[in-house]
Backbone as XML, in Angstrom:
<?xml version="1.0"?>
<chain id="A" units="angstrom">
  <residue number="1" name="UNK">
    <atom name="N" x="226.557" y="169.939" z="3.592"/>
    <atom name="CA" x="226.083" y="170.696" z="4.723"/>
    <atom name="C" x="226.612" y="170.080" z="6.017"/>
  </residue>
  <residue number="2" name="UNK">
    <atom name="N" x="226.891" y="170.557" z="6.687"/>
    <atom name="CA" x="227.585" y="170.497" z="8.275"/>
    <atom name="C" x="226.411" y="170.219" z="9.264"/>
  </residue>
  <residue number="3" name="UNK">
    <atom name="N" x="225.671" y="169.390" z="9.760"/>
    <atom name="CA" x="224.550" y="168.904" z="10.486"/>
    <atom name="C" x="224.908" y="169.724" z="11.841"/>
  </residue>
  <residue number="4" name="UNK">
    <atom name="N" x="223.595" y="170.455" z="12.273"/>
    <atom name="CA" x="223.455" y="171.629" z="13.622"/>
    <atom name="C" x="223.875" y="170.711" z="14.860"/>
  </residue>
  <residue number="5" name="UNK">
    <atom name="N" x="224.545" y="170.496" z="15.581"/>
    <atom name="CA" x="224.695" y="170.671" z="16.998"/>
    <atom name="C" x="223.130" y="169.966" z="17.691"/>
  </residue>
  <residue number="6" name="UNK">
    <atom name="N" x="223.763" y="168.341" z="17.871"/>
    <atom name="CA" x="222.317" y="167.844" z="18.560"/>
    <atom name="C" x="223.001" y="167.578" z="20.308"/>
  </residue>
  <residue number="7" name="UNK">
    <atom name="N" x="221.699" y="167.789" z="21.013"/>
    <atom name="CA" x="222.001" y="167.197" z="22.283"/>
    <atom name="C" x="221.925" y="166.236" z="22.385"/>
  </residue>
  <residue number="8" name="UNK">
    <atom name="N" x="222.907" y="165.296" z="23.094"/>
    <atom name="CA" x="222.134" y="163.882" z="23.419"/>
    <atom name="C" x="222.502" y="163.118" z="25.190"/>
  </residue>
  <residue number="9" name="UNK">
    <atom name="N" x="221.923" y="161.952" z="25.144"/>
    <atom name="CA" x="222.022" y="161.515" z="25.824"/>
    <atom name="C" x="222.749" y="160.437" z="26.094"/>
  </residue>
  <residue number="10" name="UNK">
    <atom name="N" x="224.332" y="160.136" z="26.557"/>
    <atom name="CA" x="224.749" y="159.049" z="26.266"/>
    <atom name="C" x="224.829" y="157.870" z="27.461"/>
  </residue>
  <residue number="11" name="UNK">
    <atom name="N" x="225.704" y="156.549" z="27.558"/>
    <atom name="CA" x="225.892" y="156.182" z="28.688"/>
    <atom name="C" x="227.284" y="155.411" z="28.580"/>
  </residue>
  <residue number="12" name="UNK">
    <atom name="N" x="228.010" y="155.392" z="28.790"/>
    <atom name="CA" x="228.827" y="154.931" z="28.602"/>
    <atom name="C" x="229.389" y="153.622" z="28.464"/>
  </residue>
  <residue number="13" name="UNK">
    <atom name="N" x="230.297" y="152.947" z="28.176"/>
    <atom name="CA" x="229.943" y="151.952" z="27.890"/>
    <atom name="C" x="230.924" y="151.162" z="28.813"/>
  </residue>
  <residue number="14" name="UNK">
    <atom name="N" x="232.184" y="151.660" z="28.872"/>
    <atom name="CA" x="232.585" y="151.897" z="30.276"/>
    <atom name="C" x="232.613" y="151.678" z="31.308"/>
  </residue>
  <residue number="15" name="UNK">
    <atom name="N" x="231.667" y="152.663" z="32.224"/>
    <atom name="CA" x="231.212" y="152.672" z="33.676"/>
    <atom name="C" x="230.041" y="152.636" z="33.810"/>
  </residue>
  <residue number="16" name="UNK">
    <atom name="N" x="229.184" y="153.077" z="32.918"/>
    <atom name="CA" x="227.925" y="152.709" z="32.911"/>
    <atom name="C" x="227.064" y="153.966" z="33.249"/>
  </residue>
  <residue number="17" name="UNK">
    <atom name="N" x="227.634" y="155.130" z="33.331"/>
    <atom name="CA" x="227.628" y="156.491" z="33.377"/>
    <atom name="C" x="226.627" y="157.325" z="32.277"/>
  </residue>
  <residue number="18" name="UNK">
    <atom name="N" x="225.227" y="157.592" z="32.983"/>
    <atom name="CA" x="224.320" y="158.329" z="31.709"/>
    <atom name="C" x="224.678" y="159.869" z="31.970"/>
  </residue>
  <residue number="19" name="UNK">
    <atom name="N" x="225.131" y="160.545" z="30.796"/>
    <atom name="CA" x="225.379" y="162.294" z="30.662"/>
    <atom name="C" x="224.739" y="162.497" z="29.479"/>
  </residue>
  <residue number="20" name="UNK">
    <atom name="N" x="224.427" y="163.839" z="29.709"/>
    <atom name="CA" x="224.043" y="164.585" z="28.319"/>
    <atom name="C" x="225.679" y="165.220" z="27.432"/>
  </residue>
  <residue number="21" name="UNK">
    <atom name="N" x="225.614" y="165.434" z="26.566"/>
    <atom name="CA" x="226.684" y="166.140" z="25.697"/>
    <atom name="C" x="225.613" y="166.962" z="24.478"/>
  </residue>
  <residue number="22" name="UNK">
    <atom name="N" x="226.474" y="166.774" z="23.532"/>
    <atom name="CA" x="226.677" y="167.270" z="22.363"/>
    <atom name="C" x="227.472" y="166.594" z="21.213"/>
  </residue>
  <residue number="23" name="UNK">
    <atom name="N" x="226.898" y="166.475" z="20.079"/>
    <atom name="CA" x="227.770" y="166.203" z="18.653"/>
    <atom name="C" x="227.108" y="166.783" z="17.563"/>
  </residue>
  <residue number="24" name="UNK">
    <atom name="N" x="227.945" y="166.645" z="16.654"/>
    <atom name="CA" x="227.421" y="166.966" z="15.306"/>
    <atom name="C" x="227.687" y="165.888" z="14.548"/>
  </residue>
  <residue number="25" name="UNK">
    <atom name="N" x="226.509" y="165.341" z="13.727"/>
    <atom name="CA" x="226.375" y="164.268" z="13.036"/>
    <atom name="C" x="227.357" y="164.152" z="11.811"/>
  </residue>
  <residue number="26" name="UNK">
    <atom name="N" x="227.811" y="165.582" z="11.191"/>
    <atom name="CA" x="228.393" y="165.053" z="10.241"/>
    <atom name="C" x="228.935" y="166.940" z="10.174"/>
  </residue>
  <residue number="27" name="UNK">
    <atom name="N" x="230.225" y="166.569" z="9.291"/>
    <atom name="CA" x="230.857" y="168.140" z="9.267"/>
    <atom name="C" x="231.385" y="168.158" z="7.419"/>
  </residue>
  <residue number="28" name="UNK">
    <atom name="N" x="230.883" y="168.935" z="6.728"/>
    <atom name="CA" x="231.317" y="168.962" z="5.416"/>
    <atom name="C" x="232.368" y="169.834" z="5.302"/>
  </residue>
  <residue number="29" name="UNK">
    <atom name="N" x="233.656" y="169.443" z="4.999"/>
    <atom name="CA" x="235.032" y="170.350" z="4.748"/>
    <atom name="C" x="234.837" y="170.904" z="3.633"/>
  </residue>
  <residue number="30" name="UNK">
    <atom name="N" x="234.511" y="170.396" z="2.958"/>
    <atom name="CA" x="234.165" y="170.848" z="1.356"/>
    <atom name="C" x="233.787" y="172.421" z="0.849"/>
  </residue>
  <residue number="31" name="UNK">
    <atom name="N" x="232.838" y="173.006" z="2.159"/>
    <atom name="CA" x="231.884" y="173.938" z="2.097"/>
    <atom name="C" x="233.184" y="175.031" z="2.473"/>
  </residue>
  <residue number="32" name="UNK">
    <atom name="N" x="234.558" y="174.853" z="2.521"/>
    <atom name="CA" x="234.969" y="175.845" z="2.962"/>
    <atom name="C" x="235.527" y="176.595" z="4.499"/>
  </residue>
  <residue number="33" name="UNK">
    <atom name="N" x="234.634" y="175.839" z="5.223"/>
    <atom name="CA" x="234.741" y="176.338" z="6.573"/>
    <atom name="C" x="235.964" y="175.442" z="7.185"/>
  </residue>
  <residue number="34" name="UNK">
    <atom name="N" x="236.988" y="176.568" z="7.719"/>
    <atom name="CA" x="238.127" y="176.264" z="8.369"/>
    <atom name="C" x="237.996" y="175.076" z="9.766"/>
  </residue>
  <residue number="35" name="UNK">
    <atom name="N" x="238.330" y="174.287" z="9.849"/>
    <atom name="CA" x="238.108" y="173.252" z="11.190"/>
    <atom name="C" x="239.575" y="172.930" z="11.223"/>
  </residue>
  <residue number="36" name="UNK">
    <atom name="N" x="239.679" y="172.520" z="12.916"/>
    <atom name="CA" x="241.537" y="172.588" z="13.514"/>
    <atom name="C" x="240.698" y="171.172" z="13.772"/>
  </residue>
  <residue number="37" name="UNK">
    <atom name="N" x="241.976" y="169.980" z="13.582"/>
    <atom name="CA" x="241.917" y="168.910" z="14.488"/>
    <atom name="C" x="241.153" y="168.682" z="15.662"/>
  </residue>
  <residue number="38" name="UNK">
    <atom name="N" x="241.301" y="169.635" z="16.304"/>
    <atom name="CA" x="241.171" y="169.852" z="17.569"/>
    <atom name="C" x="239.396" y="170.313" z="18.116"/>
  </residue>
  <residue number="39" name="UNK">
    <atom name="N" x="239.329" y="170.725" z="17.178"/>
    <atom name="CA" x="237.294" y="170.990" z="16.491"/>
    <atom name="C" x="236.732" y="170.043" z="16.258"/>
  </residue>
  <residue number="40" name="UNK">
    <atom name="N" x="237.256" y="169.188" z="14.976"/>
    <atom name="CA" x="236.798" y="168.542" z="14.330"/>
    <atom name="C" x="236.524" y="167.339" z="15.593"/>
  </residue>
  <residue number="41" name="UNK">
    <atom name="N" x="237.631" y="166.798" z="16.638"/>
    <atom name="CA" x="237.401" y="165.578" z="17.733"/>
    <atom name="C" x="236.635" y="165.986" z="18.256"/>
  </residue>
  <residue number="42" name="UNK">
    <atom name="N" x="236.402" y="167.606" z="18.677"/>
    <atom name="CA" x="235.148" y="167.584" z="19.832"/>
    <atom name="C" x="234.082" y="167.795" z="19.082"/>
  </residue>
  <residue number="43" name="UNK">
    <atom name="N" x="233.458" y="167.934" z="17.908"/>
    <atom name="CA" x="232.787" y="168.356" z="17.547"/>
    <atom name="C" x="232.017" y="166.636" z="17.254"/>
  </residue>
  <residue number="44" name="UNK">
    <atom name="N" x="232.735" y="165.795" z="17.166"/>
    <atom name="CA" x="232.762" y="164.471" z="16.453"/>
    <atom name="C" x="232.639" y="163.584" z="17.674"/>
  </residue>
  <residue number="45" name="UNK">
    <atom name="N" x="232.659" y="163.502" z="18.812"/>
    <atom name="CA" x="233.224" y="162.566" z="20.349"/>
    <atom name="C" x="232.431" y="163.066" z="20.763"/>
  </residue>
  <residue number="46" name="UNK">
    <atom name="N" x="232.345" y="162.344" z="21.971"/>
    <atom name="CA" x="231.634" y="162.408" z="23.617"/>
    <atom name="C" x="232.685" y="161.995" z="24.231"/>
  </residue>
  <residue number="47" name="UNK">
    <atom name="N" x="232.883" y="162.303" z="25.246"/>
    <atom name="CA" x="234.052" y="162.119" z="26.835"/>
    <atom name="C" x="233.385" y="161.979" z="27.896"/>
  </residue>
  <residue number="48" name="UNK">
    <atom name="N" x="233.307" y="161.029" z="28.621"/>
    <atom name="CA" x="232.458" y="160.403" z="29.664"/>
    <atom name="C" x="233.410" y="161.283" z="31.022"/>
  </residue>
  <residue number="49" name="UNK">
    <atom name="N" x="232.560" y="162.369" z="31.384"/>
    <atom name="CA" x="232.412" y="163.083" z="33.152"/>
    <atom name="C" x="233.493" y="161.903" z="33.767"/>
  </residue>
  <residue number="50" name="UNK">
    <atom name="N" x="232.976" y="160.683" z="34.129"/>
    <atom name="CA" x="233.282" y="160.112" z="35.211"/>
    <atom name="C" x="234.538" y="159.453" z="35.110"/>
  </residue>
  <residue number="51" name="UNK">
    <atom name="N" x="234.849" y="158.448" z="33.907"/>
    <atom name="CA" x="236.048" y="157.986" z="33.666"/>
    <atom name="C" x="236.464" y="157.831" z="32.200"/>
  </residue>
  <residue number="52" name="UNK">
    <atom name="N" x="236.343" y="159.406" z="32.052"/>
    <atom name="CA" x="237.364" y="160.062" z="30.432"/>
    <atom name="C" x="237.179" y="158.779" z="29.367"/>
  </residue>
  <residue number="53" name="UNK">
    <atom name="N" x="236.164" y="157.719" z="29.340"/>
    <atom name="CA" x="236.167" y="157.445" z="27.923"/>
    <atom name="C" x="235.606" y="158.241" z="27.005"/>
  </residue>
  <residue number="54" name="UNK">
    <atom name="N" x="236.559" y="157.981" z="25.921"/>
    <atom name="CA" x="236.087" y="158.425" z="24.486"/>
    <atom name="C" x="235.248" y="157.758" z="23.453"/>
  </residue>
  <residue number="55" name="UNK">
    <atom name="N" x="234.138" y="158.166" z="23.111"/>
    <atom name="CA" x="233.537" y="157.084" z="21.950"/>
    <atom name="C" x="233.221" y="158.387" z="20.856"/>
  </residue>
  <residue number="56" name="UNK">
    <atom name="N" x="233.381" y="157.818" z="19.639"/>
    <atom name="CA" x="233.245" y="158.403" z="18.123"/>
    <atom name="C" x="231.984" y="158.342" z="17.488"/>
  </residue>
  <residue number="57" name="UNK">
    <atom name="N" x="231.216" y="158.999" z="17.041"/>
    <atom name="CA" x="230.329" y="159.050" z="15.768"/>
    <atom name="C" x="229.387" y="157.902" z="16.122"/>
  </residue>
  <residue number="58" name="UNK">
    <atom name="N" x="229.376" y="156.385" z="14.657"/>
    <atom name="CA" x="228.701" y="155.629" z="14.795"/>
    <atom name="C" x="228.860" y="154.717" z="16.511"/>
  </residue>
  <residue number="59" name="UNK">
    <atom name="N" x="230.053" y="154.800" z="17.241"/>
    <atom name="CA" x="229.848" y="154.075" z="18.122"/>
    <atom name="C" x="229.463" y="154.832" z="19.944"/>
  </residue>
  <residue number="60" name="UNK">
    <atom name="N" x="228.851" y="155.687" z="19.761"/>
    <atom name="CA" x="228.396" y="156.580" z="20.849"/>
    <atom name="C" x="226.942" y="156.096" z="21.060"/>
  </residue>
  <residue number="61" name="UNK">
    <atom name="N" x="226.685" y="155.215" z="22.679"/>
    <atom name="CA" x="225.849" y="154.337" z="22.816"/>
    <atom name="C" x="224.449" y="155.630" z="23.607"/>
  </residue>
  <residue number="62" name="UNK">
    <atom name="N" x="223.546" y="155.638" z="22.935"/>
    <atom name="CA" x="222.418" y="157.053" z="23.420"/>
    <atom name="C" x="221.649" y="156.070" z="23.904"/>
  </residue>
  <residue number="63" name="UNK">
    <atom name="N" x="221.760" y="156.456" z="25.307"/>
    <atom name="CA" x="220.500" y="156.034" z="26.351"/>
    <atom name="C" x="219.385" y="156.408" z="25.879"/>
  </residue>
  <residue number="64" name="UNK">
    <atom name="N" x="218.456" y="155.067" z="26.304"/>
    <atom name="CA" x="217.134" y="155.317" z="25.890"/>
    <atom name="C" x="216.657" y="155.468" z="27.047"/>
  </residue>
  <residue number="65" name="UNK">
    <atom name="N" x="216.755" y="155.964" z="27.771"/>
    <atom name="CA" x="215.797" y="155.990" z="29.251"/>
    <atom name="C" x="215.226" y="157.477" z="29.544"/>
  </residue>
</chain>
């Protein structure tokens, strides 16, 4: 199963920059459903507003504040 579309809250690690985004925890190819490269990174990343870092999956730091 392909995990729904959570909001979160990140901060960067970066600049120190708190935004909200979006990810999906996990995407099953298996099930069939067509995904481009290009899906699969945004669907998988956060991109920090202020200075374009990228962080992945387990290392996307969610503000607790």
């Amino acid at each position: 199963m392909t995990s729904p579309i959570e909001e979160i809250e990140v901060q960067c690690p970066k600049c120190s920059t708190t935004y909200r985004d979006w990810i999906r925890g996990s995407i099953n190819l298996s099930l069939g459903e067509e995904w481009t490269d290009e899906e699969i990174d945004e669907a998988t990343s956060v991109t920090c507003p202020n200075c374009k870092h990228k962080q992945y999956g387990d290392s996307i730091i969610v503000s607790n504040d």
